[in-house]
C-alpha positions as CSV (number, residue, x, y, z in Angstrom):
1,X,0.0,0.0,0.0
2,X,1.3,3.3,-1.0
3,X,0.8,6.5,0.8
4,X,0.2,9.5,-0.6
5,X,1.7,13.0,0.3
6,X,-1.7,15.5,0.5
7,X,0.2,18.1,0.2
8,X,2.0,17.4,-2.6
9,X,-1.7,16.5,-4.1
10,X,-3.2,19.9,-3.2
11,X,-0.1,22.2,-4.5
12,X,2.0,20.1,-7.3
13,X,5.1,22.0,-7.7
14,X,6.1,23.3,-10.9
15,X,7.5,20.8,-14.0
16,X,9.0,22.9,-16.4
17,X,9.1,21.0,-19.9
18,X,12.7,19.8,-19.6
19,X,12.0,18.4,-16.3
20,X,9.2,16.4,-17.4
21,X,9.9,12.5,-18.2
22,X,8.1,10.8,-21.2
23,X,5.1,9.0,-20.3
24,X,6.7,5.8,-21.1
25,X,9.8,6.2,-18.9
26,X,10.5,4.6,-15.6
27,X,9.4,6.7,-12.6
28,X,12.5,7.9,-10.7
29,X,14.2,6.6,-7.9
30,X,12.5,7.9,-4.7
31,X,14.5,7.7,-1.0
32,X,12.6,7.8,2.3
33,X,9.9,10.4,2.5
34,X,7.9,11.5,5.2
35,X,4.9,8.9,5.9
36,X,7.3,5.8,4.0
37,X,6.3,2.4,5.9
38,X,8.3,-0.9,5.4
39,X,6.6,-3.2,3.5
40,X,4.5,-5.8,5.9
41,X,2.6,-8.6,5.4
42,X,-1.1,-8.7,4.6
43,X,-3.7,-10.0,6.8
44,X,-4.4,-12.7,3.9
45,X,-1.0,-13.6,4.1
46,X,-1.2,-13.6,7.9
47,X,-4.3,-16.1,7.5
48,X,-2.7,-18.4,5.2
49,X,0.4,-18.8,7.3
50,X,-1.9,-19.3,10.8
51,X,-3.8,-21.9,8.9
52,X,-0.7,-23.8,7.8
53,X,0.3,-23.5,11.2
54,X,-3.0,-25.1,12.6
55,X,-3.0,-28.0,10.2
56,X,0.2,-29.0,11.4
57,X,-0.1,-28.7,14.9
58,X,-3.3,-30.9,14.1
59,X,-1.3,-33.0,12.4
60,X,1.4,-33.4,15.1
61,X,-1.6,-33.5,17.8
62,X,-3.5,-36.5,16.2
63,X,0.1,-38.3,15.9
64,X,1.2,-38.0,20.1
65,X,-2.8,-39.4,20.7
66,X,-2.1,-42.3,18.4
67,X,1.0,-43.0,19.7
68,X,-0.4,-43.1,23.3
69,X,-3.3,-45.4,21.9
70,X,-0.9,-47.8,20.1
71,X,1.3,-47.6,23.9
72,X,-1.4,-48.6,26.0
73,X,-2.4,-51.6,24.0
74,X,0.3,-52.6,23.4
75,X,1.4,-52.5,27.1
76,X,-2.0,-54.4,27.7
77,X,-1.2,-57.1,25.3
78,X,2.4,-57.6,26.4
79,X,0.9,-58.2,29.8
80,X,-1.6,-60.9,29.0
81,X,0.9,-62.5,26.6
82,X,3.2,-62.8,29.4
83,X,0.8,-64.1,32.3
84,X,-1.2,-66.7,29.5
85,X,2.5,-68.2,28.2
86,X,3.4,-68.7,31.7
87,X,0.3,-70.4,32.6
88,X,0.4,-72.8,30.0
89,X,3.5,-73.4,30.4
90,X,2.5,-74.4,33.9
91,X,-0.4,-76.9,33.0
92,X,2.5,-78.0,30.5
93,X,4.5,-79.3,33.4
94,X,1.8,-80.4,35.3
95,X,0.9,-83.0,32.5
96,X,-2.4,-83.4,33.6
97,X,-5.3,-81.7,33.3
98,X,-9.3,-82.6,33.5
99,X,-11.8,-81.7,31.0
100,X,-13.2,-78.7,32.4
101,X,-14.7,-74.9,31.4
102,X,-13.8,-72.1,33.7
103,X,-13.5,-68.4,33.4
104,X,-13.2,-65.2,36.3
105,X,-11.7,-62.1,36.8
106,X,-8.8,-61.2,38.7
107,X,-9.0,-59.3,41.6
108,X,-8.1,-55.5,42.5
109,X,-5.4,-56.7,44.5
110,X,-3.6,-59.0,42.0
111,X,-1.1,-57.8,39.3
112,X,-3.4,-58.6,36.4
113,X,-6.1,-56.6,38.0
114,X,-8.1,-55.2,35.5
115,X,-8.0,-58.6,33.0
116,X,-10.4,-61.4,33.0
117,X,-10.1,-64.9,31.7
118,X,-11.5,-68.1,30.5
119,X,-9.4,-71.0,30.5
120,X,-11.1,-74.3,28.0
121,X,-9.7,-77.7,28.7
122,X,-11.0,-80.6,25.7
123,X,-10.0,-83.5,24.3
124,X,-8.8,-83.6,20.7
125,X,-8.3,-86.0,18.3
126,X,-5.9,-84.8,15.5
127,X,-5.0,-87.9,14.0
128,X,-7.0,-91.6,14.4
129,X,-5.8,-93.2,17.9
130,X,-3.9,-90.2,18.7
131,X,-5.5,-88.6,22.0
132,X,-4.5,-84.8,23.3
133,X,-5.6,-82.6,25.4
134,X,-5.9,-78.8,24.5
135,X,-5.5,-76.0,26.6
136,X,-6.9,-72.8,25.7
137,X,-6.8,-70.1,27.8
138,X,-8.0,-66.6,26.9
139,X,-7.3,-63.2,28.5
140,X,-9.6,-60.0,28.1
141,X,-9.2,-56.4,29.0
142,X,-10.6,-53.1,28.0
143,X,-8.3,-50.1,26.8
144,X,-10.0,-46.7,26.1
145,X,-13.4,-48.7,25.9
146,X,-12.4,-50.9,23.6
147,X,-12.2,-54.5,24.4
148,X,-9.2,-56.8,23.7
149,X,-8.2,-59.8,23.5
150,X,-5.4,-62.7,23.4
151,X,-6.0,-66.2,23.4
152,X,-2.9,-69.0,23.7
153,X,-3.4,-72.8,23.9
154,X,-1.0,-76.0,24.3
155,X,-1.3,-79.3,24.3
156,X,-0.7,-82.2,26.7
157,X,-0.8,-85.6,26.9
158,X,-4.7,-87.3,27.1
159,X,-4.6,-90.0,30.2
């Protein structure tokens, strides 16, 4: 935006004819004058840049959430992954186990407070004559509403 002198509007000074410039020459090289600001940016530049700026802090925003998401369950899982391989691994060296359907939750006490479970013990037959028993066992939790889920199972000998 250019200012303009009002003086120099109101009372023009005097161009003799040598003075004057053609009408197709450059204008003159001017130096700072009274009412000269530095150039500055507009206000739709000014938008543009803020909402840039917003988009990326979005950006950057959604990101950390997921990333705290994707944490969480993943600590969750790592958790019941750990407690159901050790558990099998238990009824692994117990070598027996009955036929049987159970399922709880822990309590508020415990380490995997917060989890529930249902362990699923049934015969199998994978090949003709060939008796096993499987052991399923699988853990459940909720993270940010959401229900999960891991399920393990071995097999032991059938007696």
């Amino acid at each position: 935006m250019r200012w303009i002198d009002r003086k120099a509007i109101l009372h023009p000074p005097p161009v003799s004819r040598a003075d004057a410039a053609p009408p197709h020459a450059a204008p003159a090289e001017r130096g700072p004058r009274r009412g000269w600001r530095a150039p500055a940016f507009t206000m739709l530049e000014v938008l543009v840049a803020l909402s840039i700026l917003a988009i990326a802090l979005l950006a950057v925003h959604e990101g950390f959430i997921s990333t705290l998401f994707v944490n969480a369950s993943t600590r969750g899982l790592w958790k019941a992954m750990v407690y159901t391989n050790n558990e099998l691994l238990r009824w692994d060296r117990l070598g027996q186990a009955a036929v049987s359907v159970d399922q709880g939750e822990f309590r508020p006490d415990e380490q995997m407070a917060g989890y529930a479970w249902r362990r699923e013990i049934s015969d199998e037959e994978p090949l003709p004559g060939v008796r096993v028993r499987r052991i399923r066992l699988e853990m459940t939790w909720s993270v940010a509403g959401r229900t999960q889920s891991y399920r393990a199972e071995t097999y032991v000998e059938a007696k």
